[in-house]
Phi, psi and omega in degrees: 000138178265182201192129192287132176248150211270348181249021104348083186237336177320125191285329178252089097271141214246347184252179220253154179210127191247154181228148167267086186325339188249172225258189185264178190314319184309329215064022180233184209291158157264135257205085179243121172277157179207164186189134215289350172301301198301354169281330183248021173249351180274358159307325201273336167299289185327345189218038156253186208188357185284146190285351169310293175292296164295354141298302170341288199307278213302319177295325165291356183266338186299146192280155172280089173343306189264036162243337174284121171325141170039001153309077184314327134326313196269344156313312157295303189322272178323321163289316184312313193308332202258023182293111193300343138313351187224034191260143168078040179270047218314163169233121198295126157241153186209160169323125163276016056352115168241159163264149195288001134287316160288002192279295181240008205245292177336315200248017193019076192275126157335148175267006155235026146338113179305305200310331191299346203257172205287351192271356192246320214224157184249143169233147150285330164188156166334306196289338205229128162207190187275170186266132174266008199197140160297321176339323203299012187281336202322322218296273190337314183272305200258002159260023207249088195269056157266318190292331184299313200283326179306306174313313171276330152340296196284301185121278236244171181178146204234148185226106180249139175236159155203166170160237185249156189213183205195118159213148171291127150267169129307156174248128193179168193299338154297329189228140200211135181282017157221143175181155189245154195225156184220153202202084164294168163198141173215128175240164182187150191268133173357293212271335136297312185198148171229109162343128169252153165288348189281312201294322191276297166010304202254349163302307188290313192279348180281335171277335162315308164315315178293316180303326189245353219053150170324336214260009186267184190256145181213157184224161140251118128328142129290163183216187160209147194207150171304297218272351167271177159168099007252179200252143221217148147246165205234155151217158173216145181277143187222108214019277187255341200282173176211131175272135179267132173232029164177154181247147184187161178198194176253130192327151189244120194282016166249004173255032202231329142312329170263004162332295208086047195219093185348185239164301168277353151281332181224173191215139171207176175261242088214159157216165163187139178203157176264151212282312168341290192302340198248345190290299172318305212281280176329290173274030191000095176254153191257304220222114163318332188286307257268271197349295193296331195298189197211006191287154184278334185303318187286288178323297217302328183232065167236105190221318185208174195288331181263020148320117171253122220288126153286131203283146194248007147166155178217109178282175184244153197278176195209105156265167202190117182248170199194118145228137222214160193232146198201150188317152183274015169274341172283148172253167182324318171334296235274320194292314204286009188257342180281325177294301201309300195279011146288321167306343199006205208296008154305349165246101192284354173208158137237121140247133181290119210255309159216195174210146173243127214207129176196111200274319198260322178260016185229353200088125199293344172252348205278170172204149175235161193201117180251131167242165180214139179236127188261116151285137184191157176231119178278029186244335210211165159257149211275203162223173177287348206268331186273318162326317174273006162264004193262301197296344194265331164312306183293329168337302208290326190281320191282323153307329167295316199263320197284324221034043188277175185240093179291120173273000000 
């Protein structure tokens, strides 16, 4: 049963905080921040009617993978927990609505970061937007001063969060504009130990292991993250090929100052990677939409991290090409958040086939643009009639809202 903790006393700390009697997978506490902005700009969603808000709503109903029964996600997710490098971690649950400053100013993301702008990230108002990244636990958690007294108290302190995170994409069998992540931290004071990047190292390859087995092969890159420094990328090999499965570095002591958590006093490590990739890779799913179904044929044989997944039937795709001209400030993004959400999960591809530029026959502001969209069901075979109401919809919508020219 949870129970509001009582050591919370900061007059601005501003979110709500539950501890969970029983302990997380880790042994250490479960932890869930709430936060009454985010109750109340999703009241205010709720009683719009417009299609921007009702896309939002659907996309926020959608289930957390990694909470969900026979869910291959929530499969990797419980192994990573039981990695002995990461015992005794609390684990974190935090708002999926955030502010774009604590999203991306914190953690100091450029001020012309793509993820910043409305074609990559969903906001809910300027003020409000959905979380592209779980990282936002640092906040929540290291401004929290039970964690602080605890922290100084042990001199360490282990953190984990994961769950749905919400980016615009492309569409294609690797990518779902929701999709989950998991995001360790670990700080510890100087003067107990002081963090090597090798340290975080033998960290990574022991969760790579449980997941993949010991036997599997790995490399590290340099990289670069805002918020690390320095910054390591992880790959694994899969016969001759090598998959980038995670970004992670040592904590940067100016997003960690701004915390409010000494630099010079503690030193850490961080990772965060999405969980989708390691699911796939593992049970070898083809098709991202596979996560999501409910079909029992599909779900019924996710039992164990060492499931493989059998296709229960491949039904035939149905395309459909659209090509339409339109100012040249929309950007592509913009066709694929529309495909999706008339299409939801009848769709398995959009690609952009060609683009066009012509001053004398489209106009000096104008763009033409083709796409082709592949339909397909792993339940049913689908038909042409019902395809061609979905594409006459998306017609109807990029002339209403767009002012495109269906060519």
């Amino acid at each position: 049963m949870a129970q509001i903790m009582k050591d919370n006393s900061a007059e601005n700390y501003p979110f709500k905080i539950e501890v969970d009697s029983k302990p997380a997978l880790t042994g250490g506490e479960l932890i869930s921040y709430s936060d009454p902005a985010e109750q109340e700009v999703l009241a205010k969603l709720k009683g719009r009617d417009d299609f921007e808000a009702q896309r939002l709503q659907r996309i926020l109903a959608l289930p957390d993978l990694t909470r969900t029964k026979n869910s291959p996600v929530k499969l990797v997710i419980d192994k990573i927990l039981t990695v002995p490098d990461l015992r005794g971690f609390d684990v974190v649950s935090i708002p999926e609505t955030i502010s774009p400053a604590n999203n991306f100013d914190l953690f100091d993301f450029p001020a012309d970061h793509p993820t910043r702008r409305p074609t990559d990230s969903y906001f809910l108002t300027p003020e409000r937007m959905l979380r592209t990244q779980t990282t936002s636990m640092w906040m929540y958690h290291l401004k929290n001063p039970a964690t602080v007294k605890k922290m100084e108290s042990r001199g360490f302190m282990g953190l984990l969060s994961y769950g749905k995170v919400y980016r615009k994409d492309e569409i294609d069998r690797k990518h779902f504009p929701v999709f989950h992540q998991i995001d360790g931290l670990y700080l510890v004071k100087k003067s107990q130990k002081v963090l090597t990047l090798q340290d975080l190292h033998n960290v990574l390859t022991s969760i790579v292991g449980a997941v993949f087995g010991q036997a599997a092969v790995t490399r590290f890159l340099p990289d670069a993250f805002p918020y690390t420094d320095p910054s390591t990328q992880m790959e694994v090999k899969f016969g001759e090929d090598w998959l980038e499965i995670l970004g992670a570095g040592m904590a940067r002591g100016s997003t960690l100052a701004k915390l409010g958590i000494d630099p010079s006093v503690y030193g850490g490590w961080a990772f965060g990677f999405g969980v989708e990739r390691l699911a796939m890779q593992k049970m070898q799913i083809p098709d991202i939409r596979i996560l999501w179904s409910t079909d029992p044929r599909i779900t019924g044989q996710f039992t164990s991290i060492d499931s493989v997944y059998a296709q229960v039937s491949r039904y035939p795709e149905i395309i459909r090409d659209i090509s339409f001209i339109v100012p040249r400030d929309v950007v592509p993004n913009r066709f694929y958040e529309i495909v999706r959400e008339l299409g939801g999960d009848l769709v398995e591809e959009v690609k952009l086939i060609d683009e066009y530029e012509n001053e004398a026959k489209l106009g000096p502001q104008n763009k033409s643009y083709t796409f082709r969209t592949i339909y397909r069901s792993f339940e049913r075979t689908l038909t042409g009639e019902e395809v061609s109401k979905i594409h006459a919809a998306v017609e109807d919508f990029l002339r209403r809202e767009l002012g495109a020219g269906i060519r």
